[in-house]
N, C-alpha and C positions, 0 to 999 in steps of 0.2 A: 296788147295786154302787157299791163308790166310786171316781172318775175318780184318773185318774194324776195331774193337778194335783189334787182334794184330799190325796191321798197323799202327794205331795211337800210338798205348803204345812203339814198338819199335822205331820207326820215336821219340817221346819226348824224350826217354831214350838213343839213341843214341847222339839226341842235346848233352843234358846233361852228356855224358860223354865224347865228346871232349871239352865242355866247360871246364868241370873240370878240364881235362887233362892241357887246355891250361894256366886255373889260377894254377895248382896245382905246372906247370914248372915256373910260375911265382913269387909264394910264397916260392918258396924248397929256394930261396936266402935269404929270409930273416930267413927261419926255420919255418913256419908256413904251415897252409894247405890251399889247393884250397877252400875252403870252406868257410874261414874267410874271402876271398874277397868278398862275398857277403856282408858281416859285415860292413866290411870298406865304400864301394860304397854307400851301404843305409847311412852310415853316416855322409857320406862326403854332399847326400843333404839337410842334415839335421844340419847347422852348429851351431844351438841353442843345439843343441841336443837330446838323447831321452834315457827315461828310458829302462832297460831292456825288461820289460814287453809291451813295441811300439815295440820296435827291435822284438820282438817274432811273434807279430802280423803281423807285416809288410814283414817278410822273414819267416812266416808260419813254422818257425822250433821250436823245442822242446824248455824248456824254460831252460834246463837242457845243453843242447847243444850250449845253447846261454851265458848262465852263466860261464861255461865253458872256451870257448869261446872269450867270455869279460876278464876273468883274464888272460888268455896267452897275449894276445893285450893288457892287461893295465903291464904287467911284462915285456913286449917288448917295452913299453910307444910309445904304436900308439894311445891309448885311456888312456883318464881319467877320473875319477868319480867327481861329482862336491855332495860330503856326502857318505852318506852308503846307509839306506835304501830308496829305489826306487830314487837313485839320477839319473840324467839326466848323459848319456855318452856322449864323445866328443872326437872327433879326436883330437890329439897331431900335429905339426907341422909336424912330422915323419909321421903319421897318413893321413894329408891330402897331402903329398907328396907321398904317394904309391900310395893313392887311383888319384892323376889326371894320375899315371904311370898307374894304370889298367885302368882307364877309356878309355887311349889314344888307349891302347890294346885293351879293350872289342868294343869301337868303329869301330877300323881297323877290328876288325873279323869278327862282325857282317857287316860291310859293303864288306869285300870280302864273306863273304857266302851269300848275298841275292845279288852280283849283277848281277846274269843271273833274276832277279825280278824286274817289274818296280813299280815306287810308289805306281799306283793303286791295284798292284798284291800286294806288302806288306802291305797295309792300309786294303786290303781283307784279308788275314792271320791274324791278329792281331785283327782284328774284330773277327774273325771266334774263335780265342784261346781264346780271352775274352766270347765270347759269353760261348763256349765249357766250359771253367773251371767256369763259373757262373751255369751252367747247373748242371757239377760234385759237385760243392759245395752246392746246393740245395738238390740233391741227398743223397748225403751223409748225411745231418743232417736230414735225417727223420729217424723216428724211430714207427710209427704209421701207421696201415695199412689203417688208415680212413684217410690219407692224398692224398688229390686229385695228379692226372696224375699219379698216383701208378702202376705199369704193376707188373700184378703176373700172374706165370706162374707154370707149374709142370717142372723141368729142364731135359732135355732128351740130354743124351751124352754131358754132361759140367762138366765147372769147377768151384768149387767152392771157393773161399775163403774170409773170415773175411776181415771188413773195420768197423771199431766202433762198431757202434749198428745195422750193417746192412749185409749180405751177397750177394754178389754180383754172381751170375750166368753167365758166359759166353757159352751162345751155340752157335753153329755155326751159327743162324741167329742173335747176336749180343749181348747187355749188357742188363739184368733183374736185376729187384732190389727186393730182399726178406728182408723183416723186420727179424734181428736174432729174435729168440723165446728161444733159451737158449743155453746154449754152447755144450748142447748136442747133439743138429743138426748139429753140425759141424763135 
């Protein structure tokens, strides 16, 4: 029988790799990757624009993978830096012409994948994902076991694996959260 976290974890990670797929066919024209479109899109609503360190924050990726990132798109000149250190990026003319071409795409998609859903039924999903990843993001920054709504448990038949500062237990009746105590519990 499969757990509600495998359900949930496979159900997001499937999303997420036809999304990919579908920017990744969209980017192989210009020579970039599926990934950078997230770049782009965030910055296309941004047209004052935003230093690196907002871009990080806001598409929750590495700041390394975002810097990265930034020089392929500004060597391609879909972006440019308005200085050097912590300058504000900005789409190029090129830049925000990709990005209304994904947007027109990422709209068409998402609108044929939810329309067997009606407004009430996706305004309930979207609710439910914010709620859900507000919950995981609470979760994860603790690090202290005197932190209330804490579940501790002894883990019988699970798996374990690292997430920061914290171990996460999955048994078959669902997700525990163990404060790590050192890397040698692992």
């Amino acid at each position: 029988m499969i757990t509600r976290f495998e359900r949930f974890t496979l159900i997001l990670f499937e999303i997420m790799k036809y999304w990919n797929k579908i920017a990744s066919e969209i980017m192989k024209d210009e020579q970039l990757k599926g990934t950078h479109a997230l770049y782009i899109i965030t910055l296309y609503r941004f047209p004052e624009g935003l230093s690196a360190a907002r871009l990080t924050d806001i598409c929750q990726k590495d700041k390394a993978e975002i810097s990265r990132s930034l020089a392929t798109l500004e060597a391609k000149d879909f972006v440019c830096k308005d200085g050097h250190y912590n300058a504000k990026v900005q789409l190029t003319k090129s830049g925000e012409a990709l990005a209304r071409h994904l947007n027109e795409i990422a709209n068409t998609a998402v609108q044929q994948a939810s329309q067997s859903l009606s407004k009430e039924e996706r305004e309930i999903m979207y609710k439910c994902l914010s709620s859900i990843a507000e919950n995981l993001r609470t979760i994860s920054k603790r690090t202290s076991p005197d932190e209330p709504d804490q579940k501790r448990s002894l883990p019988t038949r699970s798996t374990r694996f690292p997430y920061r500062h914290a171990v996460f237990t999955v048994p078959r009746s669902g997700l525990l959260f163990f404060p790590r105590r050192s890397s040698s519990t692992l």
